[in-house]
Each structure stands twice: as structure tokens, then as C-alpha cells.
C-alpha positions in Angstrom: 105.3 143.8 63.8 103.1 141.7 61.6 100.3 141.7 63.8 100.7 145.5 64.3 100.5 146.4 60.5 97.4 144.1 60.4 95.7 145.7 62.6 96.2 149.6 61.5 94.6 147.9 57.8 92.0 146.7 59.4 91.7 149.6 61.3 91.7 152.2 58.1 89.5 150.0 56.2 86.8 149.9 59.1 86.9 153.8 58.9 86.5 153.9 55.1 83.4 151.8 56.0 82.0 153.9 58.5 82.6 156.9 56.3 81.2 155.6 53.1 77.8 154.5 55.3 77.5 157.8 57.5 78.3 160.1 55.4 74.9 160.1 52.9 72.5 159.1 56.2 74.4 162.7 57.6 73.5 164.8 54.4 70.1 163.9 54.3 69.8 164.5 57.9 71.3 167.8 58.1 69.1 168.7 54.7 65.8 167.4 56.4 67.0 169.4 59.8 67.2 172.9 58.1 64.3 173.0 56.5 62.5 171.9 59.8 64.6 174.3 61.6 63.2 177.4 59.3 59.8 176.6 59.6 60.6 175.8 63.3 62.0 179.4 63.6 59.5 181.1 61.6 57.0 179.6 63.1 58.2 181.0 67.0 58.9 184.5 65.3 55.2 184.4 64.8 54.0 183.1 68.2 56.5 185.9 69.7 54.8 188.6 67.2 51.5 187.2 68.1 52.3 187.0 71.9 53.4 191.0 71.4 50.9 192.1 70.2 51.9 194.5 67.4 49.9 197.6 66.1 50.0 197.0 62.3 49.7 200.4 60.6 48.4 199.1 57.2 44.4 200.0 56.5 44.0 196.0 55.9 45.5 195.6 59.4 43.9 198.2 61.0 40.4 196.6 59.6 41.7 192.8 61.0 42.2 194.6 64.3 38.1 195.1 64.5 35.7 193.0 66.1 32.5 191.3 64.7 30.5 193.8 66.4 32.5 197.3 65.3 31.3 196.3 61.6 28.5 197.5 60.0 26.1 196.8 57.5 25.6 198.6 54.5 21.8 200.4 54.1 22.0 199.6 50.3 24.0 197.3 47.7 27.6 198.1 47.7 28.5 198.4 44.6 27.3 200.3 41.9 28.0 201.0 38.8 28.7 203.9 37.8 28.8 206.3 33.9 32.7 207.1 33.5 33.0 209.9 31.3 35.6 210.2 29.4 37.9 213.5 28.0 37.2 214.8 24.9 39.3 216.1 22.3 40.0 220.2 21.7 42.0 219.8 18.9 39.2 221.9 16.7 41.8 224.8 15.6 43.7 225.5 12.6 47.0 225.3 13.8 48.5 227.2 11.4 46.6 230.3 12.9 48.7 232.6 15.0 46.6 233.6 18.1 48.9 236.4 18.5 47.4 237.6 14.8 44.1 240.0 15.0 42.3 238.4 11.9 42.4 235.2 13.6 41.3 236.2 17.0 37.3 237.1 15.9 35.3 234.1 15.4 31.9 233.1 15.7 30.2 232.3 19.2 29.0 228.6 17.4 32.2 228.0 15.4 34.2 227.9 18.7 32.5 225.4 20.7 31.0 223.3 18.2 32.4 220.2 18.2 32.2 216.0 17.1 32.4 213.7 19.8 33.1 210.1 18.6 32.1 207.1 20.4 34.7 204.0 19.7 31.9 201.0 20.0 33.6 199.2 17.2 34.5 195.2 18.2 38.1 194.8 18.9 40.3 192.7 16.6 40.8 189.9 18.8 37.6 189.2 19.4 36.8 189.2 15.7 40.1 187.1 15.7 38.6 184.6 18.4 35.1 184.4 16.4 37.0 183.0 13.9 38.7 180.6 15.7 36.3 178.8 16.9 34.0 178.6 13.8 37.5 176.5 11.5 39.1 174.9 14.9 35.8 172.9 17.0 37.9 170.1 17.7 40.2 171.5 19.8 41.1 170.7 23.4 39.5 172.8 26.4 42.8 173.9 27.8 43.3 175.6 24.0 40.1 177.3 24.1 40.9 178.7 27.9 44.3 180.6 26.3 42.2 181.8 23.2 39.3 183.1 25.6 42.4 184.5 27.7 43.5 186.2 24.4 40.4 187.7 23.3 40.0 190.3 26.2 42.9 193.1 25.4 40.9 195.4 28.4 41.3 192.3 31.2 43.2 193.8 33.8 46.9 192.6 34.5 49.1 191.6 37.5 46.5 189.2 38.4 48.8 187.7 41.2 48.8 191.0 42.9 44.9 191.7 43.0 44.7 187.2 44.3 47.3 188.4 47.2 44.9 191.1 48.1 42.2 189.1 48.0 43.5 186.3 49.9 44.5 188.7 52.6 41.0 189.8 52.9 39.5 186.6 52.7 42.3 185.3 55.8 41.0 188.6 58.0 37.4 187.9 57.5 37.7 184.4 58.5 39.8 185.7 61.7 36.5 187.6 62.1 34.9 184.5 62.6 37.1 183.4 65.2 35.6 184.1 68.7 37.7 187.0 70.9 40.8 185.7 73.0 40.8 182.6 71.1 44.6 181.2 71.2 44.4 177.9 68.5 46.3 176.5 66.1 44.0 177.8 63.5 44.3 181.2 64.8 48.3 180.8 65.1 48.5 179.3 61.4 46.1 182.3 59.7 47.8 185.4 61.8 50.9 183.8 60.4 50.6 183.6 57.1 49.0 186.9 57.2 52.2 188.5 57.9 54.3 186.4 56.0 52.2 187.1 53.1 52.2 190.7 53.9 56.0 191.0 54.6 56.7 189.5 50.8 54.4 191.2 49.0 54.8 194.3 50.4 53.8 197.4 48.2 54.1 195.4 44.9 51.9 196.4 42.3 53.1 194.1 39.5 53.1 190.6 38.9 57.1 191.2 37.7 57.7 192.4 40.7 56.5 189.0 43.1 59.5 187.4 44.4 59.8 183.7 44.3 58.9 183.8 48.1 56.0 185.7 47.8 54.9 182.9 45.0 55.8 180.2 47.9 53.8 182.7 50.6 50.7 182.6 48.2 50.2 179.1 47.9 50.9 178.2 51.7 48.2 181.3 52.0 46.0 178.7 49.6 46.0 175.7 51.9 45.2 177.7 54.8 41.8 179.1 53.4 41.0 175.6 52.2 41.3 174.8 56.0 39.2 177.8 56.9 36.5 176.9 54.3 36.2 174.0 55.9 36.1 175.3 59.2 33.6 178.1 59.0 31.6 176.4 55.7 29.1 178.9 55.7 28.7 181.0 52.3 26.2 183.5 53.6 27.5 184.8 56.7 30.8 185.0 54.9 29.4 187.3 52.5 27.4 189.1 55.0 31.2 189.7 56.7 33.0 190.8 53.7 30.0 192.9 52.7 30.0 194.4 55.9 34.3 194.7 56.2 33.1 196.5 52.5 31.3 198.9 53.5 33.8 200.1 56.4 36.4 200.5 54.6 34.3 202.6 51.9 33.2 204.8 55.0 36.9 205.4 56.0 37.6 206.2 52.4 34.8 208.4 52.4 35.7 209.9 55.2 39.3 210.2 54.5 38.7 212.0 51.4 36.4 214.8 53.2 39.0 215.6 55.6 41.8 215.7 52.4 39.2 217.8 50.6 39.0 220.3 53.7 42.9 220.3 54.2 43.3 221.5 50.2 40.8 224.1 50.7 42.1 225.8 53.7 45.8 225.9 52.1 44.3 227.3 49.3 42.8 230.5 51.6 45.7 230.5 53.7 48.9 233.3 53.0 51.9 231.5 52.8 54.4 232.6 55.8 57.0 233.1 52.8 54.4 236.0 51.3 53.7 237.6 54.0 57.2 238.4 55.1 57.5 239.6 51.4 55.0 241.9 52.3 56.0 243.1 55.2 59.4 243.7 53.9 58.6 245.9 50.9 56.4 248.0 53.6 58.9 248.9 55.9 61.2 249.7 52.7 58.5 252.2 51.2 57.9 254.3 54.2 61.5 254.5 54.4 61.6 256.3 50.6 61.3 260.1 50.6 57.1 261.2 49.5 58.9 262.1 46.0 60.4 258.9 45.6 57.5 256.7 46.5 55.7 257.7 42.9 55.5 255.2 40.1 56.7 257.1 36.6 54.9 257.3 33.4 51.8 258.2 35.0 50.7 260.5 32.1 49.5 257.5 30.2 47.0 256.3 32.7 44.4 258.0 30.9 45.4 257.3 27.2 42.9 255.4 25.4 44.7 254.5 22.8 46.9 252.6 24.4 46.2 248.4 25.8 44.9 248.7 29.1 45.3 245.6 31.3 43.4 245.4 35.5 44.2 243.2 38.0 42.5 243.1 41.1 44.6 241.5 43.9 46.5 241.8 47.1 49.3 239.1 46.3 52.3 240.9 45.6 54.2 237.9 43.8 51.1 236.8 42.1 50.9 240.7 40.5 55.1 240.7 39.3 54.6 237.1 37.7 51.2 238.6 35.5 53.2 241.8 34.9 56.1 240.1 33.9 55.1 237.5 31.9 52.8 240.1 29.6 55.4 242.6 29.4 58.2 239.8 28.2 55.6 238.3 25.4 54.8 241.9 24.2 55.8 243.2 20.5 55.1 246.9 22.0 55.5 246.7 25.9 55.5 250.9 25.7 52.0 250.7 24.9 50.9 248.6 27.9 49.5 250.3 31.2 48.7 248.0 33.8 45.6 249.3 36.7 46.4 247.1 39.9 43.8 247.6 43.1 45.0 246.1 46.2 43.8 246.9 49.9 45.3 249.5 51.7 47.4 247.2 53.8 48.9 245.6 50.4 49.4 249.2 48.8 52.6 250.1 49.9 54.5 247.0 49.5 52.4 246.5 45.8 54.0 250.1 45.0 57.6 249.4 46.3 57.6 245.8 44.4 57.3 247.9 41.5 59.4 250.8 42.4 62.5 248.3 42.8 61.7 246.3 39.5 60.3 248.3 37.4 58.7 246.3 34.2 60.5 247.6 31.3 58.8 250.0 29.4 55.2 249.5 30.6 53.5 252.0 33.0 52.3 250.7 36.5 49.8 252.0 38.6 48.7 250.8 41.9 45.8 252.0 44.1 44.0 251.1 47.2 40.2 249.9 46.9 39.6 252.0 49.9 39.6 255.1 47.8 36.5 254.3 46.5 33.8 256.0 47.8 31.2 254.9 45.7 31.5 251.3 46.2 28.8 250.4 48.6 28.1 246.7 47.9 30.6 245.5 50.9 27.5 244.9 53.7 25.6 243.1 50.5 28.5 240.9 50.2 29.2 239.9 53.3 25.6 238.4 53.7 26.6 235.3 50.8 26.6 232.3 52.5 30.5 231.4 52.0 33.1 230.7 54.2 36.3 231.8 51.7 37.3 235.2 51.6 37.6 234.8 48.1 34.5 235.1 47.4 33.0 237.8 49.4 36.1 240.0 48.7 35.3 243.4 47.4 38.9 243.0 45.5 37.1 239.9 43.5 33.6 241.9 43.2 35.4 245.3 42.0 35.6 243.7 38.2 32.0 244.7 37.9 33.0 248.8 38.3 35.7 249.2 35.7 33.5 251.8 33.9 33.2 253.8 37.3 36.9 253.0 37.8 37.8 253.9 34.2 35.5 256.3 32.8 37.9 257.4 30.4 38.8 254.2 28.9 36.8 252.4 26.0 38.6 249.0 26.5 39.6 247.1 29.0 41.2 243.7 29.0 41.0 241.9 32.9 43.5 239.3 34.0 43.1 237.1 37.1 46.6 237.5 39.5 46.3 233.7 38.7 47.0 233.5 34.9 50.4 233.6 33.0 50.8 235.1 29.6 52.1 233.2 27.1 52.2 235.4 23.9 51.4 238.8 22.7 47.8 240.0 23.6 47.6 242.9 21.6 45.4 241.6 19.3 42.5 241.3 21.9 42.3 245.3 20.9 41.4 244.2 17.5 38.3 241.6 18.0 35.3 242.3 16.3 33.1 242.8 20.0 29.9 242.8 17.6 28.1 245.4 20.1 28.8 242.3 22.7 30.2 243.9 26.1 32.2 240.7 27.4 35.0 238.9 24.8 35.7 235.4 26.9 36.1 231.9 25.9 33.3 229.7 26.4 33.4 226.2 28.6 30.2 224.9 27.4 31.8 221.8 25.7 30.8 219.2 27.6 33.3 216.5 28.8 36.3 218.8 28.7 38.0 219.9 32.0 36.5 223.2 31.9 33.0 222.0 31.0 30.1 224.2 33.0 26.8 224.7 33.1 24.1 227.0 34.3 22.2 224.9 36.7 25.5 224.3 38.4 26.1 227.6 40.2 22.1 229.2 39.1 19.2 228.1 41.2 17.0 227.5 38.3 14.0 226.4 40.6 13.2 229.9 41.7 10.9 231.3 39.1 12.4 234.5 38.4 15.4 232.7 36.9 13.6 230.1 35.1 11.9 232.2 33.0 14.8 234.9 32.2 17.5 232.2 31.6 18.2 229.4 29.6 19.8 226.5 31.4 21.2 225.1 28.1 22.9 228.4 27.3 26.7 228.4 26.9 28.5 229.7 30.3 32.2 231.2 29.6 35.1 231.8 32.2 36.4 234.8 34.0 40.3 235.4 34.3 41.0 236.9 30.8 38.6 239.1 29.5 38.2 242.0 27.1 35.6 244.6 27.8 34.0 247.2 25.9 33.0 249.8 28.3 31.0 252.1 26.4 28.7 249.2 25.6 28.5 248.4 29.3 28.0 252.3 30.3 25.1 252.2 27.6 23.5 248.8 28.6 24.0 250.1 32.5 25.1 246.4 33.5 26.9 247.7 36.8 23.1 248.0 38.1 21.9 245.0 36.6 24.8 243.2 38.5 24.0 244.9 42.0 20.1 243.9 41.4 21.0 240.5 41.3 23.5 240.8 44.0 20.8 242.5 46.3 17.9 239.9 45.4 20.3 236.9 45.7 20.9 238.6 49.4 17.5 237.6 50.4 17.0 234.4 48.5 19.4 231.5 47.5 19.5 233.3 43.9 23.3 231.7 43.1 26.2 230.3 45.0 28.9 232.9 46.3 31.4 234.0 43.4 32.1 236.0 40.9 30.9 233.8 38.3 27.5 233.0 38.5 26.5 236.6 38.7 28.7 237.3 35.9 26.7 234.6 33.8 23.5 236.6 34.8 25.3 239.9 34.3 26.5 239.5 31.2 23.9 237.3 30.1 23.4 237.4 25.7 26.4 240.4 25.8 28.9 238.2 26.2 31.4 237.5 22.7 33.0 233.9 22.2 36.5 234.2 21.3 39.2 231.8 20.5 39.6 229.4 22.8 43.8 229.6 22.1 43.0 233.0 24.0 42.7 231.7 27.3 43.1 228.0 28.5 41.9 226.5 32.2 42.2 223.8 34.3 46.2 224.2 36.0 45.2 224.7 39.7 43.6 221.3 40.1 43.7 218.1 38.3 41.2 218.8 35.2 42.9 216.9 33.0 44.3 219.8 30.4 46.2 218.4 28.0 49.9 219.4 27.4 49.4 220.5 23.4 46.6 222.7 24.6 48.9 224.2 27.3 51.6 225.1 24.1 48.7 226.4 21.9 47.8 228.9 24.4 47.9 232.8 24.5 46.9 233.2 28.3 46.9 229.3 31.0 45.0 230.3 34.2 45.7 228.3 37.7 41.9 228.5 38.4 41.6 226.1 41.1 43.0 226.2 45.4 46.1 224.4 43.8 48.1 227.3 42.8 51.3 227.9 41.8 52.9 230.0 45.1 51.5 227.0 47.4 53.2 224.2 48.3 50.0 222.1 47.0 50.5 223.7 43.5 50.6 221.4 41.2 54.8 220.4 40.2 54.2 219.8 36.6 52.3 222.9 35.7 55.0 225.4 37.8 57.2 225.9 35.6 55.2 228.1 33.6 54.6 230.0 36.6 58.6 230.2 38.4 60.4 231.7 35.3 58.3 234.6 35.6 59.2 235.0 39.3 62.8 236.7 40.1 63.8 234.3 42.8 67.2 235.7 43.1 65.8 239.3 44.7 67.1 239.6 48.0 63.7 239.9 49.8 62.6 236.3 48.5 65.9 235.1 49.7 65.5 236.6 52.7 61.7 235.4 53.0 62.5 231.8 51.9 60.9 231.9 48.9 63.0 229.3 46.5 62.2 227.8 43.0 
């Protein structure tokens, strides 16, 4: 029994030993073994991946993908340096003027686009701060002077770890240039691995915040790799003649990118949406079902009434029309003094009339007529000889605002609105500008550096002689889409012809480009009237940069531009001017699929 108990203590106390021994040579094992079992793993996820062969649908992927021989050369340097220009302020205006009030509609032509651009080329303070500095403190160490320099540069660009993943990535793919087709080595293993690993943990980050801890580790594994490369491949100038080269291709494919982008707008812009043209077709089969008594807008006694505010608009968008109808009738003190003149096409008329028919605008008069009645216009063959491929330009609709005293004769004023332009406020004062025996009222976009900034020699060919010497290229263009005009001045000054000379000469010589507006520029050239530029602001159909306070300030905001606001490339932040003018809940738009 003795013997039996001595040998179970011996027995435990053995065990304790073995434990106590083991048990710390286990740990560090087992610590040592998982870390060599990630990289083990990681490591054979990339030899699969490799072995694969994935497609990689990222542009720095698609550029790795590309052999030595696909790349080429740029003709000249690659970068250059280029004048930003930068916006200038508009804020010129007394705001406590009401644009809505007729004495503070007529200004001067020079008092409206005059204007003080600064130039900020003061130093900033902390590089005053930094001069300082380092006149009282010489004795400091180098590492302080690194942070102060670090400091003194407010404009350096942040999320510097982002831009050094980017450029290590570029710098791993050029050196995997280097590496000669079908080569399977460890190097080539290593740098296609820690290309993806990088990739995978940085993702899309944009922001040095936003780097995980792994993408930290990822980086500096990316480090010692490159150090291997350099070491490698240890010439500087065919590197640089590779990443010059990778430069340059991916600038074409940007280039090339952006023309197709550019294209894709620009057809939208010229194309009906399904949405409107099932509007139309709707409201067509609806009129011809009225009675010939019933398909008669009322009020049409005042169509000839000078006295009261006459408004045209030439288009053949039904929805466009409502929302320009709408939005002046709603913003009018005296809505049963407006009459609105809408020309459309004779395919448009009847569903124009029955829009109007069914939702009649208040107490404003419509009426709507077909351009085809129109004998007299005989300009259509001229027209169709401009070199232009969009239908807006050549369209007799767009042309027919040079007419309105043959279309009018018994009116003396005339305010025209684009089918593109919202009304903001009351635009009965327009009838009260001092015209100063000037024919056109329009704001002016001679300012340069703001969004609607033009100039003569943009849209003029002032290199044929017969331009040069009747214009000047430094006079002060202004914009079509709200305009008053004074038709007995234009009956007396017979600018109707002087617009279908030009059109006729810039038939047989490149004269202008297509459009309205350069041969309204010559038209109306020294009879045009500067107005308040609260009157009628541009720049919402494409990214010009308008500002939102200008956008408040205004009487009349115009969607100039292929961005407008019935597309699906209108721009969202500049709609909602545009939708609440636009009865979405009419059965025909629900029926259509036209939604807010």
C-alpha cells in the first residue's frame, strides 16, 4: 500500500513537471505557427489568383495588364502647366432693390457689368509666422525645422498616405513592365501579390482617416518590395521613360473617355424623352376627340391688345410650355393682363392646345399656333445649309424670334422667354424699362470669369474682313432666353432683313457658328439695352458654377445648357425650381411615367 501511494506522488509530481516545461515551449509554438500559417495561406491565395488569371476591372489594372510594347510615347512633355481661372464675384447689386419694382429695372449699359476683380497675392500668416521663427530660434534641431516647414504650407495637399498608395501601385506595375512576358519568379509572385493586397485594403479610400491598420501594414510590406525592385531593375532612365510612357496612356484613355461622355450628353440633350412623347400623343388623340367648338382656347379678344404684357414662346415641348406658363402666371400681381403667343409645329399643335384646354392658367389668355401658317417665312432652305448636326439649331421654331414684328404687327412690346427658363417673380416691370430707342432689353455676359462670360470671337469669325471691320471683338455680347423687345424700333431700323443678310452671306462663307446667338449679336448689334442682371440669370443646364444667392436674387433662372431639367441628365440640385411648376399628379403624366 506504501509502495502504491509512492508511486501515484511520484507519478503527479512528474506530470506537474511536464506541464510546467511544455506548456510555455507549446504557446510560443502555436503563436510562431499562426502567423506562419497566414502568410503561408495568403501567400497560396495569391499563387491560385495568379495561376487564374483574373481580369481586374480597375483602370490601374487594366494599364498592368499591357505589355512593354502596347505603350506609347508621348510627342511632347507631359505635363503642363496650365492658368486656372478662378470665379468671380456678382454680388454688384443693391440688395435692397426689388427687381420686381420698375424704377429699379433701367440702368445703365456700363453700370451693369462694370465690376472689381481682386487678386489675393497677399503672403499667408504662417509663412510670415515661419519667417519669424527662424530669425529668434537658429539653434534649433532639424527635426523641429521639418514640422515648422510642414506648418508653413496651409495649401499642401492632405491624405498624403492615400496619394503614396497610389503611387506605390504605379511604381509596382511599371516595374512588372520590366519583367519579361511569361516570366513565373519569385519576384513576379511577391510584386502581383502585394499588388492586390494593397489594392484589396485600400480600396476606394480617399482619406488618410479612412486607412485601416492593415492597409498601414500592406503599405510598408509594399515598401520593401520596391526596395527589392530598385535593386533589381536599377535603371533611373528607362524607369522614367516607362512611367512617362504608362502617363501618357492613361491621359489618352482619359481623353478619349471624356469625348465619348461629351457625345453621350449631347445626344440626350437632342433626344425626346419616351415619357414626352407619350404626353404628346396622348393630349392628340384627346383633342380630335373634342367637338370643332370645344377645341378653341377662350379670351382670344385680347390677343391683339397692346396694352396689355405680351409674353412668346417658341417651342414644341409641351411640358416645357406649362412649367413657363405656370411659373409666370403664379409670380404675377395682375395675371389678367398677361397673354401668352406659343408657336409649335403642326405635329405639336393639337396636343399644345389640349394641354391648355384641360389646365387652363388662371386668368391669363393662351394662344397657340402652328409655324406652318406662315407663309412668309422663307428662310427654312437657308437654314438647313448651317453646318450643325442639332436640330436645335437649324429649327425654324428657334429662328422664328427674329419675325415677331411680322408675327405681331399690332403689338409695340414684346417680352420672349426660352421654354427653358422659370419665372421667379413678377415681370411686369420689363413694360416699364427705359429702352432708350435700343430695340433689344437683355442682360449682358461680358464679365469675364463668371459662368456666363462670352465673347465675340467665340461664335464670330472675325478673320473674314467684312466682320472685322463692322464689329468690335471687345464689345459686350448679352444672352437670349429673356428678352424685351420694342417692335416699332425694330420695324423702323428693318433688322428682320439685316438678320436674313447675315443669314444668307453666312450660307456661303463660315460667317458664324449655327445658332441663334451669334446672329443675334450681329443683328442687334449697338440696339441692344443692358438691363439688370437680377432680370435673368444663366448657367443651370450645365455645371457653370452659378452661385446659389444669385439663383434667389433672380427674376427669370434659364436651364441654357443639354442638361435640362425634363432629362434624366438634368442637373438634381437645380430641379426643384423646375418640378413645382410641373403638375405631376395629371393623369396623362401618370400614365406616361412622368414622376417627380
Amino acid at each position: 500500500m506504501r509502495i502504491f501511494r509512492r508511486r501515484t506522488r511520484i507519478f503527479f509530481i512528474l506530470c506537474l513537471f511536464a506541464v510546467c516545461v511544455t506548456t510555455p515551449i507549446l504557446l510560443l509554438s502555436s503563436h510562431r505557427l499562426r502567423h506562419l500559417g497566414s502568410d503561408a495561406s495568403k501567400e497560396f491565395v495569391g499563387d491560385l489568383s495568379i495561376l487564374k488569371h483574373r481580369i481586374e476591372v480597375q483602370a490601374l489594372s487594366a494599364v498592368q495588364q499591357e505589355e512593354v510594347e502596347s505603350l506609347k510615347e508621348p510627342i511632347l512633355n507631359v505635363y503642363r502647366d496650365g492658368d486656372q481661372s478662378s470665379t468671380v464675384s456678382l454680388d454688384t447689386i443693391d440688395k435692397n432693390d426689388s427687381p420686381g419694382q420698375p424704377k429699379n429695372v433701367s440702368l445703365p449699359g456700363n453700370d451693369v457689368t462694370t465690376h472689381d476683380a481682386e487678386k489675393e497675392n497677399q503672403p499667408s500668416l504662417p509663412e510670415q509666422t515661419l519667417a519669424t521663427t527662424r530669425e529668434k530660434e537658429k539653434s534649433r534641431s532639424k527635426e523641429a525645422q521639418q514640422g515648422q516647414n510642414v506648418q508653413s504650407h496651409p495649401w499642401r495637399a492632405l491624405d498624403e498616405k492615400v496619394k503614396e498608395v497610389k503611387d506605390q501601385l504605379i511604381r509596382a506595375k511599371a516595374f512588372l513592365n520590366f519583367v519579361p512576358a511569361g516570366s513565373n519568379s519569385n519576384f513576379v509572385k511577391e510584386i502581383k501579390l502585394r499588388i492586390k493586397d494593397l489594392e484589396r485594403a485600400a480600396g476606394e479610400v480617399s482619406k488618410d482617416s479612412d486607412l485601416s491598420r492593415r492597409a498601414i501594414q500592406k503599405m510598408k510590406a509594399m515598401d520593401l518590395t520596391l526596395s527589392k525592385a530598385s535593386k533589381l531593375f536599377p535603371e533611373c532612365s528607362s524607369m522614367v521613360k516607362k512611367l512617362r510612357a504608362m502617363t501618357y496612356n492613361a491621359e489618352e484613355q482619359l481623353r478619349s473617355q471624356k469625348n465619348q461622355a461629351s457625345f453621350l450628353v449631347n445626344l440626350a440633350g437632342r433626344t425626346t424623352p419616351k415619357g414626352l412623347h407619350c404626353l404628346s400623343m396622348r393630349l392628340t388623340t384627346e383633342y380630335f376627340a373634342l367637338q370643332p367648338e370645344e377645341q378653341k382656347l377662350p379670351n382670344q379678344h385680347k390677343l391683339q391688345n397692346p396694352d396689355l404684357y405680351h409674353f412668346a414662346v417658341f417651342s414644341d415641348n409641351v411640358l416645357a410650355c406649362s412649367a413657363v406658363v405656370n411659373s409666370t402666371v403664379s409670380t404675377a400681381r395682375a395675371p389678367e393682363k398677361i397673354v401668352f403667343h406659343i408657336v409649335t409645329d403642326s405635329l405639336n399643335l393639337p396636343a399644345m392646345t389640349m394641354w391648355f384646354l384641360s389646365n387652363p392658367p388662371g386668368k391669363a389668355t393662351i394662344q397657340v399656333q402652328s409655324i406652318d401658317r406662315f407663309d412668309w417665312l422663307s428662310n427654312k432652305d437657308i437654314l438647313q445649309k448651317q453646318e450643325s448636326l442639332d436640330p436645335r439649331y437649324t429649327s425654324p421654331l428657334n429662328h422664328l424670334r427674329f419675325y415677331l414684328p411680322d408675327i405681331f404687327p399690332s403689338l409695340n412690346k414684346i417680352v420672349l422667354l426660352d421654354h427653358d427658363v422659370i419665372v421667379k417673380r413678377d415681370l411686369s416691370g420689363l413694360w416699364h424699362i427705359n429702352m432708350k430707342g435700343k430695340v433689344n432689353g437683355a442682360v449682358e455676359t461680358c464679365l469675364e470669369g463668371e459662368p456666363s462670360f462670352r465673347r465675340m470671337d467665340m461664335l464670330i469669325n472675325f478673320t473674314d474682313p467684312m466682320v472685322a471691320t463692322r464689329f468690335d471683338v471687345k464689345s459686350c455680347t448679352w444672352a437670349f432666353g429673356m428678352n424685351m423687345f420694342d417692335l416699332q424700333e425694330w420695324r423702323k431700323r428693318n433688322l428682320t432683313g439685316v438678320y436674313y443678310k447675315y443669314l444668307e452671306m453666312g450660307s456661303n462663307r463660315p460667317l458664324m457658328k449655327a445658332g441663334t446667338l451669334p446672329i443675334g449679336w450681329m443683328t442687334f448689334y449697338k440696339h441692344t439695352r443692358a438691363i439688370d442682371r437680377r432680370w435673368h440669370v444663366l448657367g443651370l443646364g450645365y455645371e457653370s458654377g452659378v452661385k446659389l444667392n444669385e439663383i434667389e436674387q433672380a427674376v427669370v433662372i434659364h436651364y441654357d445648357g443639354v442638361m435640362k431639367p425634363w432629362l434624366e441628365i438634368g442637373l438634381h440640385k437645380f430641379k426643384p425650381y423646375w418640378k413645382k411648376h410641373v403638375r405631376y399628379e395629371h393623369p396623362f403624366l401618370q400614365q406616361c411615367n412622368i414622376q417627380d
